[in-house]
Backbone as a ProteinNet text record, in pm:
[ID]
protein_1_A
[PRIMARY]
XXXXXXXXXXXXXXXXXXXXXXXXXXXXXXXXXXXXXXXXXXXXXXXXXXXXXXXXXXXXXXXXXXXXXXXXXXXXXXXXXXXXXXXXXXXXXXXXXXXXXXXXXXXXXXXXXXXXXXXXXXXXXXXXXXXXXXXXXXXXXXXXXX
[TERTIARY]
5581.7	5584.1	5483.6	5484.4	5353.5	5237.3	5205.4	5090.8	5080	5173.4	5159.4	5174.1	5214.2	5212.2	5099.3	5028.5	4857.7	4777.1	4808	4682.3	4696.8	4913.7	4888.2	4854	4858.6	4813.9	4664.2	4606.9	4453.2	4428.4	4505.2	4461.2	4529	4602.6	4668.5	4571.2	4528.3	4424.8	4272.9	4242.8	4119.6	4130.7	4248	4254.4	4301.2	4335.4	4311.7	4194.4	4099.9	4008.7	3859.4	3917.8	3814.8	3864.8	4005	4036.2	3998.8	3994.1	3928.3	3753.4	3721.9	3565.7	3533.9	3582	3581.4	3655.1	3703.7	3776.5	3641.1	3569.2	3455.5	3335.7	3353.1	3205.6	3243.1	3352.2	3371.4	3338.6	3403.6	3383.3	3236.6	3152.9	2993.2	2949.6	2967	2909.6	2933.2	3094.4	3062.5	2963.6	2975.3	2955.6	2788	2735.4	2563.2	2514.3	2643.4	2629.2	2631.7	2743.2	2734.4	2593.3	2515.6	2396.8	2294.4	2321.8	2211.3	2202.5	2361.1	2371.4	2319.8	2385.5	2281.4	2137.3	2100.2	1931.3	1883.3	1968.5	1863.4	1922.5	1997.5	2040.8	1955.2	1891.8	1840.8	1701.7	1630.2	1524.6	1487.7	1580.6	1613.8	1607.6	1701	1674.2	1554	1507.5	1332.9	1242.1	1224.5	1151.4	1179.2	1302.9	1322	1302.5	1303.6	1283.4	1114.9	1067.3	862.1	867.5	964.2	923.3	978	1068.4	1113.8	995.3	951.7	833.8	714	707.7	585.2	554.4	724.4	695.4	766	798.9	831.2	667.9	573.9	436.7	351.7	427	379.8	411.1	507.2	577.7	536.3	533.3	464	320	244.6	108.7	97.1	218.3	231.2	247.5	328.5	367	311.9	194.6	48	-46.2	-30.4	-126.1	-55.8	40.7	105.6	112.1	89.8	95	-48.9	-168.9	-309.9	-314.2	-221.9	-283.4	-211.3	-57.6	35	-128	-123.5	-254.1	-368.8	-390.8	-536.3	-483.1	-405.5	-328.1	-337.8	-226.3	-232	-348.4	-443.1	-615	-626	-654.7	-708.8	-630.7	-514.5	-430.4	-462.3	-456.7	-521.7	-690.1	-742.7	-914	-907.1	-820.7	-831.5	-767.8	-646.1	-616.6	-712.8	-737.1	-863	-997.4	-1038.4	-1103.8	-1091.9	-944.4	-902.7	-899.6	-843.8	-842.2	-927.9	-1099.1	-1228.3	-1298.3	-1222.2	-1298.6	-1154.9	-1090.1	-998.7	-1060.9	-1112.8	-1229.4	-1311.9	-1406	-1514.2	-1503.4	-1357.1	-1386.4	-1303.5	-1244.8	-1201.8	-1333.7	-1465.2	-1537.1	-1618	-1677.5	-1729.7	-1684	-1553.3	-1491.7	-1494.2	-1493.7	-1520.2	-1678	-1731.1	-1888.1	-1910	-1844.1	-1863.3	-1815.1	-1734.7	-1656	-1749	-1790.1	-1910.2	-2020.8	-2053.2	-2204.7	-2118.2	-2015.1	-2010.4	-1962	-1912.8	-1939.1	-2074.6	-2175.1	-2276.1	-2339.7	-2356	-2385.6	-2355.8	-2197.7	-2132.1	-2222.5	-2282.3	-2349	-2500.8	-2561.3	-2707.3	-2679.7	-2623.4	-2614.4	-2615.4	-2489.3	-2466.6	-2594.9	-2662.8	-2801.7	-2899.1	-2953.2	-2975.6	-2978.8	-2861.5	-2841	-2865.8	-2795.2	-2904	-3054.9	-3066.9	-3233.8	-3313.2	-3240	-3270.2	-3295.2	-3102.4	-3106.9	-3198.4	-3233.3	-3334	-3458.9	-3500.6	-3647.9	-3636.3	-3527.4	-3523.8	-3535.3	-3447.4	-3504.7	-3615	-3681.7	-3839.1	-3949.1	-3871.6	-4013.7	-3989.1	-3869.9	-3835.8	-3877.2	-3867.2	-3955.3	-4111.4	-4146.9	-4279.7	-4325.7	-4273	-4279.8	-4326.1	-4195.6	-4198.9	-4330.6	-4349.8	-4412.7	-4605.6	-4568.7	-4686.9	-4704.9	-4598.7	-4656.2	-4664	-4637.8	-4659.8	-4811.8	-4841.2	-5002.2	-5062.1	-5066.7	-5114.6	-5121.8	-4992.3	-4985.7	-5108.6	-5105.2	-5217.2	-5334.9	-5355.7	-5494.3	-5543	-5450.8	-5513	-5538.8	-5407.9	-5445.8	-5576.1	-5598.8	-5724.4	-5876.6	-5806.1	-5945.1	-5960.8	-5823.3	-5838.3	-5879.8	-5869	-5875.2	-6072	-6138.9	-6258.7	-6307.4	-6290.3	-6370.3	-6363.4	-6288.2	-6288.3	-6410.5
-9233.1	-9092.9	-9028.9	-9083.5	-9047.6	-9085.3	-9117.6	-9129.4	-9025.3	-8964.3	-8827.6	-8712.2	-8693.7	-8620.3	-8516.2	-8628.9	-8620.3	-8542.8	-8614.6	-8498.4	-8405.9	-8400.1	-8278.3	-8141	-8210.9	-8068	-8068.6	-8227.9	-8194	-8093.1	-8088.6	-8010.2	-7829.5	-7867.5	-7699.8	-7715.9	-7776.7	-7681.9	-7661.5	-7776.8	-7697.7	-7572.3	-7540.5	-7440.2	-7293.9	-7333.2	-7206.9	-7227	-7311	-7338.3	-7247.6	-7276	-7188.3	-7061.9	-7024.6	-6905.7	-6813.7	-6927	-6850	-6823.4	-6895.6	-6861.9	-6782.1	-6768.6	-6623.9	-6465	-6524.8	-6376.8	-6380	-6478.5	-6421.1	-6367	-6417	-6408.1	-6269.5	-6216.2	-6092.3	-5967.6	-6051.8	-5956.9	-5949.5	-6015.6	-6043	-5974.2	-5980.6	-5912.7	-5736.6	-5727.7	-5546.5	-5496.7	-5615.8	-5584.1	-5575.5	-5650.6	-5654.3	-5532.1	-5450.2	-5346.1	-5248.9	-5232.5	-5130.2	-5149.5	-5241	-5218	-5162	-5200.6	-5182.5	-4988	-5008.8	-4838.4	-4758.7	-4819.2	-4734.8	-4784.8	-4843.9	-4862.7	-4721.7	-4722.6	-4675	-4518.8	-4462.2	-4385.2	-4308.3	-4412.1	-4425.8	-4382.6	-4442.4	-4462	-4279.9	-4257.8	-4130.8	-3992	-4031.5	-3929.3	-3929.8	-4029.6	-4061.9	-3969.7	-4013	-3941.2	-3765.8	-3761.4	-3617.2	-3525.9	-3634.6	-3597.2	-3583	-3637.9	-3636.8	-3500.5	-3486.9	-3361.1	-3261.4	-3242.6	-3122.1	-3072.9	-3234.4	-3145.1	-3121.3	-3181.7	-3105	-2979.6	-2936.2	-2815.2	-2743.1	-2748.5	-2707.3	-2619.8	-2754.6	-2742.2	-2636.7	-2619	-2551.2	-2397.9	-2367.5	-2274.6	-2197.4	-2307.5	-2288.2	-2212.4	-2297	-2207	-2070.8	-2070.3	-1912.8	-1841.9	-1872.1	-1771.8	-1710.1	-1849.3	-1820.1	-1731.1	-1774	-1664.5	-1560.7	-1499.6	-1369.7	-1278	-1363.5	-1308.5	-1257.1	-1362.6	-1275.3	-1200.8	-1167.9	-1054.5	-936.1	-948.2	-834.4	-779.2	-897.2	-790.9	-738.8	-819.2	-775.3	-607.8	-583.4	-484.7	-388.7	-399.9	-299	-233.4	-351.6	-301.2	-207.9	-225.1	-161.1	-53.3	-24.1	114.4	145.7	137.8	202.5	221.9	155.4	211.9	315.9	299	432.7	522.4	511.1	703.9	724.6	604.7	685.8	730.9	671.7	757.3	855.4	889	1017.5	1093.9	1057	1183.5	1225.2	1162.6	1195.5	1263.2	1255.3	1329.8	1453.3	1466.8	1605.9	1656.3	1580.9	1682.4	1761.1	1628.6	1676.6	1818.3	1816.6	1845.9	2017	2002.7	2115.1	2200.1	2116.4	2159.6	2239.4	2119.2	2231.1	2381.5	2372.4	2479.2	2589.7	2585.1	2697.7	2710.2	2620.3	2648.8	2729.4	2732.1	2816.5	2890.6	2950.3	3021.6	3138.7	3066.5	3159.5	3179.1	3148	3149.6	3249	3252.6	3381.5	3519.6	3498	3615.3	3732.1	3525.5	3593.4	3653.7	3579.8	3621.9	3808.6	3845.5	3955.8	4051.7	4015.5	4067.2	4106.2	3989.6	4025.3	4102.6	4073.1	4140.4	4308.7	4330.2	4511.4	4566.7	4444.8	4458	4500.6	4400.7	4451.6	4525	4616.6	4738.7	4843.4	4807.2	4932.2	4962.6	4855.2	4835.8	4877	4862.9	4936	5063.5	5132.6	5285.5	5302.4	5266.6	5330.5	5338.4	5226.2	5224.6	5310.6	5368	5448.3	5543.4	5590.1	5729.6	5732.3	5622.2	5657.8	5750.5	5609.9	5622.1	5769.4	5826	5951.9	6073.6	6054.6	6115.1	6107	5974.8	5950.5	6064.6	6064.6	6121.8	6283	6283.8	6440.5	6465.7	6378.3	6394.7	6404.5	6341.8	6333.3	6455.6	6464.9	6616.6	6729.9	6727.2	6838.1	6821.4	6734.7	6674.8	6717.9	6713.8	6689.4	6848.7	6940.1	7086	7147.5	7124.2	7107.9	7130.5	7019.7	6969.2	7052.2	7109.6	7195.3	7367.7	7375	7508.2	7525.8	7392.4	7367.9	7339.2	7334.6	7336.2	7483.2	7513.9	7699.9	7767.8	7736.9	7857.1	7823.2	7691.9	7654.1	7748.9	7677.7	7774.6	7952.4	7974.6	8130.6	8152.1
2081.2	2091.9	1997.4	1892.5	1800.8	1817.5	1991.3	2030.2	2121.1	2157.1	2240.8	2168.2	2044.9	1949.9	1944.4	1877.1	1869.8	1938.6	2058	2140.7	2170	2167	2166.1	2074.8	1926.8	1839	1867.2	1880.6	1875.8	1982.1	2116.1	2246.1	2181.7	2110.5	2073.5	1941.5	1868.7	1700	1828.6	1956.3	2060.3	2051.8	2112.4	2133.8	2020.3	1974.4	1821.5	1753.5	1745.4	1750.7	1863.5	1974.8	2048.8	2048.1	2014.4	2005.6	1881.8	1815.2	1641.5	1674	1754.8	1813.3	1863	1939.2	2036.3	2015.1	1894.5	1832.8	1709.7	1658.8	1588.5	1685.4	1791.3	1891.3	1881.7	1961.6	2027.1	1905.2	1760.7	1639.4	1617.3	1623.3	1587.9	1659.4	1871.8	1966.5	1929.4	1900.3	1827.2	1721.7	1639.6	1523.2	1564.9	1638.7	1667	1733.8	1867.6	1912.5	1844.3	1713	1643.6	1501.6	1527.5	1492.3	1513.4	1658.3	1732.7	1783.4	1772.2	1807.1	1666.9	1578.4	1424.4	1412.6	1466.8	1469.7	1569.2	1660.1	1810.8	1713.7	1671.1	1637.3	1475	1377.7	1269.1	1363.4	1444.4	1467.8	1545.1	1627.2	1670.6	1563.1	1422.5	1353.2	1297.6	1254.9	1214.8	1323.5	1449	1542.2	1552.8	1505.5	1488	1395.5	1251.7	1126.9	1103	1193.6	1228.4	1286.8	1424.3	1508.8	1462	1350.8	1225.1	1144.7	1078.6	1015.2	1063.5	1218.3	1196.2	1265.6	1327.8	1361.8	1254.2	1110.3	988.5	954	939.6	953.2	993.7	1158.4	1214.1	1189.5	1162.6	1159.7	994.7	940.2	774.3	812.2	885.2	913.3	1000.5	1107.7	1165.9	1022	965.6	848.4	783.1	732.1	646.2	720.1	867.3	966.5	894.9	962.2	985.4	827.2	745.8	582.8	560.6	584.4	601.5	720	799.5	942.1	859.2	811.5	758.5	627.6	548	441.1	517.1	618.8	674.9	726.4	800.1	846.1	717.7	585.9	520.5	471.8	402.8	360.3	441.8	584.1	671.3	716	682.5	722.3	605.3	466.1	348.9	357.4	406.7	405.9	531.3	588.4	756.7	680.2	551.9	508.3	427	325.2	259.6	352.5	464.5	519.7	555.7	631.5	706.6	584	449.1	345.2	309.3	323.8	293.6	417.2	521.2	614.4	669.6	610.2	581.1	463.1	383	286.5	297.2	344.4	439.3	525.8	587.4	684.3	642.8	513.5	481.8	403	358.5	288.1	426.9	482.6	614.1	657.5	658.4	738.2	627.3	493.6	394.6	398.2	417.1	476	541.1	695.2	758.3	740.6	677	684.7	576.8	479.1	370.4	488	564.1	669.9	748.4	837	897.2	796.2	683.6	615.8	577.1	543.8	529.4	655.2	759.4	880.6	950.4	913.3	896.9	796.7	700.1	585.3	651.4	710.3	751.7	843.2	958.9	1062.3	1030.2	920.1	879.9	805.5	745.2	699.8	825.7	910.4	1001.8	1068.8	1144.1	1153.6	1099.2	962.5	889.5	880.2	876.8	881.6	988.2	1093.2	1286.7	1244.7	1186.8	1208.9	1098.6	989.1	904.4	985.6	1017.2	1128.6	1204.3	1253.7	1387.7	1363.2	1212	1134.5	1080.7	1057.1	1012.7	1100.4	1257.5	1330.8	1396.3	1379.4	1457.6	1348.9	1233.1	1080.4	1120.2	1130.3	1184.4	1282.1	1423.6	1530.3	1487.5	1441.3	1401.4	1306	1195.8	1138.7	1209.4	1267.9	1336.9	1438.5	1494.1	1571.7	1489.6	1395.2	1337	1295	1250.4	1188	1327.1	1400.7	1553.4	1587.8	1552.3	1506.1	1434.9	1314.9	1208.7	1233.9	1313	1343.1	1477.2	1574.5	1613.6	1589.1	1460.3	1425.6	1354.3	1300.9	1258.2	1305.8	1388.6	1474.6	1577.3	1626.5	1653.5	1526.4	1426.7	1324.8	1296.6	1303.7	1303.6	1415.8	1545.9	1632.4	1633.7	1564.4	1549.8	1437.7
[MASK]
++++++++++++++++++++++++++++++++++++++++++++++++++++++++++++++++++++++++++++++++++++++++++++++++++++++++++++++++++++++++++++++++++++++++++++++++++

C-alpha cells in the first residue's frame, strides 16, 4: 500500500505544484499588464507634458506679442494727444489770428471809407473850387477886353 501511497501525493504535490504555477503566471501576467498600462500611460503624460509646454511656449510668446502691441498702442495714443493738443494750439492760435486780421480788416476798411468820403469831399471842394477859378478867369478876361 505504500507503493500506492506515493504516487499518489507525488500526483497531488503535481498538482499544487502546477497550481502554485499558474497562480504565479496569472500574478506575473497582471502584474506585466499593469506595467505595461503605467508605461503606455507614463509615456502619454510625457507626450502631453511636450504638448503643454509647447503650447505654454506658445502662449508665453502671444503674451510677449500682445505686451509690445498694448505699449506700441499706448506710445501711439499718447503721441496722437500730444499731437491733437499741439494742433488745438495751433489751431486756437490761428483763430485769434484771425480773429486780430478781421478786426484789423474792420479798421482799414472804416479807414478806407473815410478816405473815399474825404476824396469825395475834396474832389467836390476841387470842383467847386475850380469853377469858381474858371469864374475868375472869365471875369478876367471880360474885365481885359473892356
Amino acid at each position: 500500500m505504500k507503493t500506492r501511497v506515493l504516487p499518489l501525493i507525488n500526483a497531488f504535490g503535481c498538482l499544487v505544484l502546477t497550481g502554485l504555477v499558474v497562480f504565479q503566471w496569472s500574478g506575473q501576467r497582471a502584474s506585466e499588464l499593469t506595467i505595461r498600462s503605467l508605461k503606455s500611460a507614463a509615456a502619454d503624460s510625457q507626450l502631453k507634458a511636450k504638448e503643454d509646454a509647447k503650447r505654454r511656449a506658445a502662449l508665453e510668446r502671444d503674451i510677449a506679442t500682445l505686451k509690445e502691441s498694448i505699449t506700441a498702442i499706448q506710445q501711439s495714443s499718447e503721441s496722437a494727444l500730444q499731437s491733437a493738443a499741439e494742433k488745438e494750439k495751433t489751431a486756437t492760435q490761428l483763430q485769434a489770428e484771425l480773429d486780430a486780421a478781421r478786426e484789423q480788416l474792420k479798421l482799414w476798411d472804416a479807414a478806407m471809407q473815410a478816405r473815399d468820403t474825404r476824396i469825395k469831399e475834396l474832389d467836390t471842394a476841387l470842383i467847386a473850387t475850380r469853377k469858381r477859378l474858371d469864374e475868375a478867369i472869365e471875369r478876367l478876361k471880360a474885365a481885359g477886353a473892356r
